[in-house]
C-alpha positions as CSV (number, residue, x, y, z in Angstrom):
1,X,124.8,98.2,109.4
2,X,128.5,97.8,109.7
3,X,130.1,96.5,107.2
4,X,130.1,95.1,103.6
5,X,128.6,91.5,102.7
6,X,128.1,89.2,100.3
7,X,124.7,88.5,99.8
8,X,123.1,85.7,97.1
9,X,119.0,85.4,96.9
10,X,118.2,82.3,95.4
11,X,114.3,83.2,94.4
12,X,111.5,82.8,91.5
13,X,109.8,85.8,90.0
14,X,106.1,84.6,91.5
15,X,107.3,83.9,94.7
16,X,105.7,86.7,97.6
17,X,108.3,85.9,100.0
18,X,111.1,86.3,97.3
19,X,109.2,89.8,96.2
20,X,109.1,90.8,99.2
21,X,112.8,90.2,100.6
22,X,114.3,92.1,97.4
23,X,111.8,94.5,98.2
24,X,113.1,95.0,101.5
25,X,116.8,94.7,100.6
26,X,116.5,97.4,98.5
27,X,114.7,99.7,101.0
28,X,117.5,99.0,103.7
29,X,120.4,99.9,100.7
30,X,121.9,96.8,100.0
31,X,122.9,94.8,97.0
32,X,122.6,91.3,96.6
33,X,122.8,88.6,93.6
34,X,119.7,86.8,92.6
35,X,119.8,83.6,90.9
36,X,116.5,82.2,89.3
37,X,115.4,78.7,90.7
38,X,113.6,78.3,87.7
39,X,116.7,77.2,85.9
40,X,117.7,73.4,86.8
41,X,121.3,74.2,87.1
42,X,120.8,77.1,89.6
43,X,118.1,74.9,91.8
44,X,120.7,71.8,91.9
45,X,123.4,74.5,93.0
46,X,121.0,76.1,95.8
47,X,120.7,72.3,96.7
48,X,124.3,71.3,97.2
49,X,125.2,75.1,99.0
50,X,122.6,74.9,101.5
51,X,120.0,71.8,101.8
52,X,116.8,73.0,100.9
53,X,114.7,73.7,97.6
54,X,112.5,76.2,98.9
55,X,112.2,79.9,98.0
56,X,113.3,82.1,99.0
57,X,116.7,81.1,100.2
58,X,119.3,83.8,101.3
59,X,123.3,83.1,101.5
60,X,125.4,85.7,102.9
61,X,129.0,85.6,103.3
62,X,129.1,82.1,101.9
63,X,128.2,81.0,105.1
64,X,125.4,82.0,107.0
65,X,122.2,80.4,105.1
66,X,118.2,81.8,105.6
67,X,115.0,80.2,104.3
68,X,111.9,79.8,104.7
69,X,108.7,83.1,104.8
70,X,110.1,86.6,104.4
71,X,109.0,87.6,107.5
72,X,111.4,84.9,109.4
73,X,114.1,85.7,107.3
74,X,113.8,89.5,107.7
75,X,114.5,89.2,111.8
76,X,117.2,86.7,111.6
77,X,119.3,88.5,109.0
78,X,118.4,92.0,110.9
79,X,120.0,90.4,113.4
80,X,123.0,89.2,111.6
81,X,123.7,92.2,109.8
82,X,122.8,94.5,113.1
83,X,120.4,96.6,111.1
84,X,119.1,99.7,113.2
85,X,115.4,98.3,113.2
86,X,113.6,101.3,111.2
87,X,113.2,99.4,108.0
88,X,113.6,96.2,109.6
89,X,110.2,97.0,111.6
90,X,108.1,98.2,108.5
């Protein structure tokens, strides 16, 4: 991975998906923010950035937005971030 980003997981603690993608964050070394849907103010402001209420939703950079079943998340922000495809393919 080149670079450094910003990277915002909008999740609930139940949610496989959610498990999963902080699971897999932390296997490829990178730190992100997680905000709990379960909290009304945090759901309407996952709303407003990005158009969905669904879990898990990921925002990096402020601008690039993924949602939706870890699995689909995990190769579209491989992708984006240019990960090397070791952890990316576990």
């Amino acid at each position: 991975m080149s670079g450094t980003y910003r990277i915002e997981v909008y999740t609930t603690p139940t949610c496989p998906d959610c498990l999963a993608l902080k699971r897999w964050f932390a296997q490829e070394g990178l730190s992100f923010t997680e905000h709990d849907l379960r909290r009304a103010e945090v759901a309407e402001e996952a709303k407003r950035r990005t158009g969905v209420r669904v879990a898990p939703v990921t925002v990096i950079d402020n601008e690039h937005v993924f949602y939706g079943v870890f699995a689909e998340q995990k190769k579209n922000i491989s992708a984006l971030l240019k990960l090397d495809g070791k952890a990316a393919e576990a």
